[in-house]
C-alpha positions in Angstrom: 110.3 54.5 -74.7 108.9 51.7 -72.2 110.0 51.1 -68.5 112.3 48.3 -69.9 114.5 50.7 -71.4 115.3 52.8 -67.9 118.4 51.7 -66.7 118.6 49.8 -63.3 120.0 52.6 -61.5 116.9 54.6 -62.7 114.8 51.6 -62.0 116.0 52.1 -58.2 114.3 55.0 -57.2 111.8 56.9 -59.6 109.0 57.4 -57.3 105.5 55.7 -57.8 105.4 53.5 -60.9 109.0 53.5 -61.9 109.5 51.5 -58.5 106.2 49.3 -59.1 107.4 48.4 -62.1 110.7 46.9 -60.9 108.5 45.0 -58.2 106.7 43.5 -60.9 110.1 42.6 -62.8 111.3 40.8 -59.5 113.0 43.2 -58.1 113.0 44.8 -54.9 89.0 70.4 -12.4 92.1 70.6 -13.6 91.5 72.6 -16.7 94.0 75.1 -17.2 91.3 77.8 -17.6 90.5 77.6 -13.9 93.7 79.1 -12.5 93.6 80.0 -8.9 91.8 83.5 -8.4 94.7 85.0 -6.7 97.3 84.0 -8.9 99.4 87.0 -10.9 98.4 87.5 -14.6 98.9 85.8 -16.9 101.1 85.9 -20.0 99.8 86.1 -23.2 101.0 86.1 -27.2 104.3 85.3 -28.7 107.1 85.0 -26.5 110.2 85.1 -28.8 111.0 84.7 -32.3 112.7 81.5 -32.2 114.2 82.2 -35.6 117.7 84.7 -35.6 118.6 85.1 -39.3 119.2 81.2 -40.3 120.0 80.1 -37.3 117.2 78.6 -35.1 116.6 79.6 -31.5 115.6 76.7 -29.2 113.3 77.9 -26.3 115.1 76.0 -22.9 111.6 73.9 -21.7 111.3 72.3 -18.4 109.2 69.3 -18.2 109.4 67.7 -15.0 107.6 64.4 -14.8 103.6 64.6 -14.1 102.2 64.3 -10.7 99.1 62.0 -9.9 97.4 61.2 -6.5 99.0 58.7 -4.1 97.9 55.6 -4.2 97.1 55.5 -8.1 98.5 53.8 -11.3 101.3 56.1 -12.7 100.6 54.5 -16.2 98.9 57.2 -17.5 100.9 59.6 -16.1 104.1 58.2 -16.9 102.3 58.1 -20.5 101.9 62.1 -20.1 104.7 62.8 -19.4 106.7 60.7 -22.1 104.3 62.6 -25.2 105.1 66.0 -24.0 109.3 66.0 -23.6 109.0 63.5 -26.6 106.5 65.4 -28.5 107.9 69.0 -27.7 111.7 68.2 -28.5 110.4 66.8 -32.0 108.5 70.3 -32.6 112.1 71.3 -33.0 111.3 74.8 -31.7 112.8 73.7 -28.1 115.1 72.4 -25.7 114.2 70.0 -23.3 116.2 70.4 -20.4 117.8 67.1 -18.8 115.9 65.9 -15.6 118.8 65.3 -14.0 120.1 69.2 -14.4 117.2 69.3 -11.9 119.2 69.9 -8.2 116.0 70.4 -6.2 113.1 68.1 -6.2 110.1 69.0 -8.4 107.9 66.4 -7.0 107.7 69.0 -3.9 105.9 71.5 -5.7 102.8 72.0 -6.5 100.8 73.4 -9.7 99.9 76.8 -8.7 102.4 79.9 -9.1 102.6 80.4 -5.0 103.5 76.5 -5.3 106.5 77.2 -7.4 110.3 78.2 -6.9 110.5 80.0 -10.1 113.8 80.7 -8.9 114.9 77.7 -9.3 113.3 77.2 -12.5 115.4 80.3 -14.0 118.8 78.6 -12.6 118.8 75.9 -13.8 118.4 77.7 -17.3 114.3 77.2 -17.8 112.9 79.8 -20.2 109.4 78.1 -20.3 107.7 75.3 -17.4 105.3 72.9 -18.0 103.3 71.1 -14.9 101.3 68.9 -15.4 99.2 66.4 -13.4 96.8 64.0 -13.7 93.3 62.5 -11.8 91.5 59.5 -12.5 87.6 60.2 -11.8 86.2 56.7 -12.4 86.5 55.9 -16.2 87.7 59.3 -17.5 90.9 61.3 -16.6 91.0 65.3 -15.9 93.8 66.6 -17.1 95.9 69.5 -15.7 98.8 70.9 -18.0 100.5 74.6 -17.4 102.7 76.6 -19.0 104.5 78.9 -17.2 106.8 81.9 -18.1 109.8 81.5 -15.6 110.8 84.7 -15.8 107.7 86.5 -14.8 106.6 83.7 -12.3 103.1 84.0 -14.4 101.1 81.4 -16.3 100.7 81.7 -19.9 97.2 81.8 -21.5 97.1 78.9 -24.0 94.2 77.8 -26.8 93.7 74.9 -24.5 90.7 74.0 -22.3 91.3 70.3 -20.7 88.2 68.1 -20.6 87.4 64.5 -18.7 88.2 62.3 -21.5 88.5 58.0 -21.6 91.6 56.8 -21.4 92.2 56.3 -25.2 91.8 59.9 -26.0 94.7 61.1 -23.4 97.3 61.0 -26.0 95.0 63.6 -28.7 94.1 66.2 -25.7 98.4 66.2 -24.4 99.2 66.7 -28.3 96.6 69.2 -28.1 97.9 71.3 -25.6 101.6 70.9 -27.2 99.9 72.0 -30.3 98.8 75.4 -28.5 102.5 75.5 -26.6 103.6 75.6 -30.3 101.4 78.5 -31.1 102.1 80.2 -28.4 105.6 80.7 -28.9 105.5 80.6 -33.3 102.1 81.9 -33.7 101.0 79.4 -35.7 99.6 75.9 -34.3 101.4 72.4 -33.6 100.4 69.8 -36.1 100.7 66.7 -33.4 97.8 64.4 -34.1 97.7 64.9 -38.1 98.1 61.4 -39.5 100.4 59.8 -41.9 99.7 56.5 -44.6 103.0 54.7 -45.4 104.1 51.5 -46.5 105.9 48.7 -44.6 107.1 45.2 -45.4 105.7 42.4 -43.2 107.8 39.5 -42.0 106.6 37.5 -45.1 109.2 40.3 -46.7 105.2 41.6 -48.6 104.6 45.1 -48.2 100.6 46.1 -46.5 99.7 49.8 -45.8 99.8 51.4 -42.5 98.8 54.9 -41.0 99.7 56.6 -37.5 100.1 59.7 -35.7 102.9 61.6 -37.1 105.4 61.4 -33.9 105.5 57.1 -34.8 102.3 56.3 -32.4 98.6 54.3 -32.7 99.6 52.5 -36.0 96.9 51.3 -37.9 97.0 48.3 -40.5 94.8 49.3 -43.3 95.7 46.1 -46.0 95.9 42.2 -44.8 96.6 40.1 -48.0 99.4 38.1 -49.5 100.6 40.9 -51.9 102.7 43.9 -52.8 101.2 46.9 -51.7 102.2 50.4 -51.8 102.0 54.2 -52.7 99.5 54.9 -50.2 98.3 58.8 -50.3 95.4 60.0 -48.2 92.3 62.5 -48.7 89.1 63.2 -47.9 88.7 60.5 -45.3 89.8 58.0 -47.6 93.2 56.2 -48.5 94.2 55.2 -51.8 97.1 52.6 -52.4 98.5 50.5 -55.1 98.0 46.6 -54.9 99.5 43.5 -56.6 97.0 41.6 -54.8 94.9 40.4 -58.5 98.7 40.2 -59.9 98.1 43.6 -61.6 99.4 47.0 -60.5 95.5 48.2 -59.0 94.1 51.3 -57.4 92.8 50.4 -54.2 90.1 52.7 -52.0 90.3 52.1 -48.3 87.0 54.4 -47.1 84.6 53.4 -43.9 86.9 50.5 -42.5 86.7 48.7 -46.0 88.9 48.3 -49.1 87.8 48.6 -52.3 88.8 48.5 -55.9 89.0 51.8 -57.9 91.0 51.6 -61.0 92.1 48.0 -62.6 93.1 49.2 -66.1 95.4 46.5 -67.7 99.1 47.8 -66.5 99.9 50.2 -64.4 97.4 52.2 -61.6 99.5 53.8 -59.2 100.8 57.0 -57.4 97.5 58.8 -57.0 97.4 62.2 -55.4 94.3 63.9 -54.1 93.2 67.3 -54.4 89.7 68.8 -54.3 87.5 66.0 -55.2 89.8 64.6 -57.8 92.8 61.8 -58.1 96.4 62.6 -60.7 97.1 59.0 -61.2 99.9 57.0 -63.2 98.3 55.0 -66.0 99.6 52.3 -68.6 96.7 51.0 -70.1 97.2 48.3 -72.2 101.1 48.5 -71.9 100.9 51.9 -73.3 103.3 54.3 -71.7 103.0 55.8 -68.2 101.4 59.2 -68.2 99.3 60.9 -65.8 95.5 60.9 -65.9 93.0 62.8 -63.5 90.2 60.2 -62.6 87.1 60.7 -60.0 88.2 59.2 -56.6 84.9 58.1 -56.6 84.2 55.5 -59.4 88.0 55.9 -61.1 85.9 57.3 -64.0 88.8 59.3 -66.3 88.2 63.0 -66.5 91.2 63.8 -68.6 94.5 63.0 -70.0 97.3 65.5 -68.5 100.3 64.1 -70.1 101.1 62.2 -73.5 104.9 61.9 -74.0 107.2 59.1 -75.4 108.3 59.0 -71.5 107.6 58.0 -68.8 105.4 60.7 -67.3 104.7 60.0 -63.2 104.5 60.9 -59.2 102.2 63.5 -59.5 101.6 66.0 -56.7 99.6 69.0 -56.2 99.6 72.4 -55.5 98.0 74.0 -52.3 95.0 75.4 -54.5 94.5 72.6 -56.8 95.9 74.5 -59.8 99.3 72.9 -60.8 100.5 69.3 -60.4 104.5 68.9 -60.4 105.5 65.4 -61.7 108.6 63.3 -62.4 109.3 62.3 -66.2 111.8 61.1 -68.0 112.1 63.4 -71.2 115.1 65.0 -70.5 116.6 62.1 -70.6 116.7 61.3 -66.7 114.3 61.7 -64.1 113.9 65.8 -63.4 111.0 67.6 -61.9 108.4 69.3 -64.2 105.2 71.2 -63.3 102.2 71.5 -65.2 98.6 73.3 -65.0 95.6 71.2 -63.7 94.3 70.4 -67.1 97.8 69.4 -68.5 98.7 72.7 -70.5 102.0 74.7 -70.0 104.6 71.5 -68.8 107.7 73.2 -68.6 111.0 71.3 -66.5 111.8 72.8 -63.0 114.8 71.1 -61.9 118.2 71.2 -63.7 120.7 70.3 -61.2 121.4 66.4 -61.2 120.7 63.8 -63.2 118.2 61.9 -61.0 115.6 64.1 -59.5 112.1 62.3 -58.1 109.3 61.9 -55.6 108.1 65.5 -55.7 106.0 66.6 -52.9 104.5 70.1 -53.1 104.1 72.0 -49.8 100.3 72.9 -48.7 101.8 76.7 -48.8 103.8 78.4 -51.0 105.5 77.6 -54.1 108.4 75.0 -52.6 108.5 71.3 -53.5 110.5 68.9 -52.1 112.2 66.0 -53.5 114.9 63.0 -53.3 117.9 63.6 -55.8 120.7 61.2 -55.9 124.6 63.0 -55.5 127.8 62.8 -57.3 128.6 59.8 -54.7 125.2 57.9 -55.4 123.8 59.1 -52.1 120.0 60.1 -52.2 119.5 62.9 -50.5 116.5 65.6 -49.9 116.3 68.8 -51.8 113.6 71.7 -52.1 113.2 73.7 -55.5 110.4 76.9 -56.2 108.9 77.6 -58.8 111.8 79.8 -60.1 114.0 76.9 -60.3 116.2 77.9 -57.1 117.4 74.6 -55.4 117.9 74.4 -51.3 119.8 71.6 -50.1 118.3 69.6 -46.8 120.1 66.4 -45.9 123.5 65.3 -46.6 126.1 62.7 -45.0 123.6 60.8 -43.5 123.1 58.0 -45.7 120.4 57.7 -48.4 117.3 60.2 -47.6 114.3 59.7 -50.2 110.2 59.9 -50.4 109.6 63.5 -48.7 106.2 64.6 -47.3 105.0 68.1 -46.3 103.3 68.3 -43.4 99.7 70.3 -43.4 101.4 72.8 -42.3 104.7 73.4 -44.1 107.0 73.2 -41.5 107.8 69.9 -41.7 108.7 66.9 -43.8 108.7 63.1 -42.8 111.1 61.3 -45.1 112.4 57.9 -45.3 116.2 57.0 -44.5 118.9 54.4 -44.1 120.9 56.4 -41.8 122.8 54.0 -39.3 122.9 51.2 -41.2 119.4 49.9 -39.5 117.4 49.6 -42.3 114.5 52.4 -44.2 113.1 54.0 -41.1 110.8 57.3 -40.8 112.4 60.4 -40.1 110.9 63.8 -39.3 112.7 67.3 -40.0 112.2 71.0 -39.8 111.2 72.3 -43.8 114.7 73.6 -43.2 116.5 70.9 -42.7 118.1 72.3 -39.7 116.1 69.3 -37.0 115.9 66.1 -37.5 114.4 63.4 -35.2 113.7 59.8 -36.0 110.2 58.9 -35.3 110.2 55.2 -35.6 112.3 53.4 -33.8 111.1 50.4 -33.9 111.8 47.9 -36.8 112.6 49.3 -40.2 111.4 48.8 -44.1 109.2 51.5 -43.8 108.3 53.6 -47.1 106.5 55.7 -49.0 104.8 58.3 -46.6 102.2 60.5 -47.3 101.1 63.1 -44.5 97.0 63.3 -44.3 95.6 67.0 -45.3 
């Protein structure tokens, strides 16, 4: 069986090659740590369980905007102030409350607890308060951010030690204290800052590879040619992508600011994955069926053949410790989700629900992968499955959701969708499904993403 004989709906949407191929057929001293010596103690470890059963519990977060000196810029204050209400209401464990639910005047108070009408924190429904202010010292900017437990008038001891940084570095050390906000109240640390690759067609309708910060910001074009490119998947520093660009389906290396040429067998090179110092890539060689192949990221050397099947064997993705790949193939007759060892032994199917199940991604813990299935009403949706087979339904009703990522983490996933009839644009949601927050918002035709490990 050859990619010719998939139908077109199947040509539509099977993950890595299945989609290159119908490209190729024409198709589509401020720190926090220095607290004032007479201020009460401060609060420390996990506040509240913001999970009740299966129903999540949004911790109510003031954020009221940043203060800075008179007489300065308020660009990079106003820049503060936007990353942490933006930043903490996509963490999806709170609730931002309005500014204008404020009937006093923050910008009256001051940073320190004996500055503070906690009072009037707690009525206007504020379980947590974040201050935050800023000071430009010649080229560098200090820093102060807060976190105060309203109800106890105290100020919470956070993971989080503010230093003078240059003005490019603000936005890491404000997702850096959100990221110890997050732990504070989860016990388990924010991922904002962690990077994502992903494709995105250009206005000559060409697709070139991009990474940013996972909440949409400081993009970053990685490929500038006059050619399909796609697939990208990042590891170990480098970024590995898919590219037309010598009118054959090529593994691409993007390492040290330069691009470079890995794998250029004769058909099909695409859909690599990385994990521990090797790459589960989709070969055709010669017109020979897809099937997936470990290779050495490298020098693209092949270490071994996983898969050798009449179908069309691709999108591999690993396991957290390297030991198991899950894969799309076409065996069964459709795409479905199968799983494998490292060295290719024991393939056994996963998914049995649907007739078109595809771009698996494996979370970095546990046993879940998640997935884009199409419905009974051609809708693509996302779906997580274990290892036992048991399907979990995330998305739904919101026009077509497809390409899942895990974050490092686990507890989210990015995903593409149409949603709103504005085009493919990135979305991110809780590994629940319960929150979800579009991240880019400007522009659409963006695909493929891959979170960085």
């Amino acid at each position: 069986m050859n990619i010719k004989q998939f139908s077109l709906a199947m040509l539509r949407s099977i993950a890595a090659v299945v989609l290159i191929a119908s490209l190729a057929f024409g198709s589509e001293a401020f720190a926090q740590t220095s607290q004032e010596q007479d201020a009460p103690p401060p609060v420390s470890g996990i506040e509240i369980d913001v999970r009740v059963g299966a129903r999540r519990v949004l911790v109510p977060l003031a954020v009221p905007d940043t203060q800075q000196p008179a007489g300065e810029s308020q660009g990079v204050s106003t820049r503060v102030q936007e990353i942490l209400r933006r930043n903490l209401d996509l963490a999806g464990y709170f609730q931002i409350l309005p500014v204008d639910s404020f009937f006093f005047d923050p910008s009256k108070e001051g940073l320190s607890p004996a500055d503070i009408n906690f009072q009037n924190w707690f009525n206007v429904g504020a379980q947590g308060l974040i201050k935050s202010a800023v000071r430009v010292q010649g080229d560098k900017i200090q820093l102060d951010l807060r976190l105060y437990a309203v109800d106890k008038g105290r100020p919470i001891t956070l993971k989080w030690t503010a230093q003078p940084v240059a003005r490019g570095e603000v936005d890491a050390q404000v997702n850096d204290f959100i990221n110890a906000v997050i732990e504070h109240y989860t016990g388990q640390r924010g991922i904002f800052g962690t990077r994502i690759v992903y494709a995105q067609r250009d206005p000559n309708g060409l697709k070139q590879i991009f990474s940013m910060d996972m909440d949409g910001t400081n993009r970053v074009q990685i490929t500038r040619n006059r050619a399909i490119n796609l697939l990208p998947t990042a590891g170990s520093g480098a970024v590995y992508y898919t590219s037309y660009q010598d009118n054959n389906p090529d593994l691409w290396v993007y390492r040290g600011g330069e691009n470079k040429k890995l794998s250029s067998r004769r058909g099909q090179n695409s859909g690599a994955a990385y994990c521990n110092g090797k790459l589960a890539l989709t070969l055709s060689m010669g017109g020979e069926n897809a099937d997936v192949y470990l290779i050495d990221p490298n020098d693209g050397k092949i270490l071994r053949r996983l898969t050798d099947h009449w179908a069309i064997d691709t999108s591999p993705t690993w396991s957290a410790d390297c030991s198991q790949i899950a894969f799309v193939s076409g065996r069964s007759g459709g795409p479905q989700i199968y799983v494998m060892n490292a060295d290719g032994s024991d393939q056994r199917r996963l998914t049995h629900q649907g007739s078109y199940n595809s771009n698996p991604s494996w979370a970095p813990r546990g046993d879940l992968i998640a997935f884009s299935a199409r419905d009974q009403f051609n809708r693509f949706d996302i779906f997580t499955v274990d290892l036992q087979g048991n399907i979990e339904r995330l998305s739904q009703d919101q026009g077509n959701n497809e390409e899942p990522t895990f974050s490092p983490d686990g507890r989210y996933l990015i995903f593409t969708s149409d949603r709103g009839g504005r085009g493919k644009r990135l979305w991110l949601m809780t590994s629940d499904g319960e929150i979800q927050r579009l991240i880019t918002t400007d522009g659409a035709g963006f695909t493929e993403p891959s979170w960085s490990r």
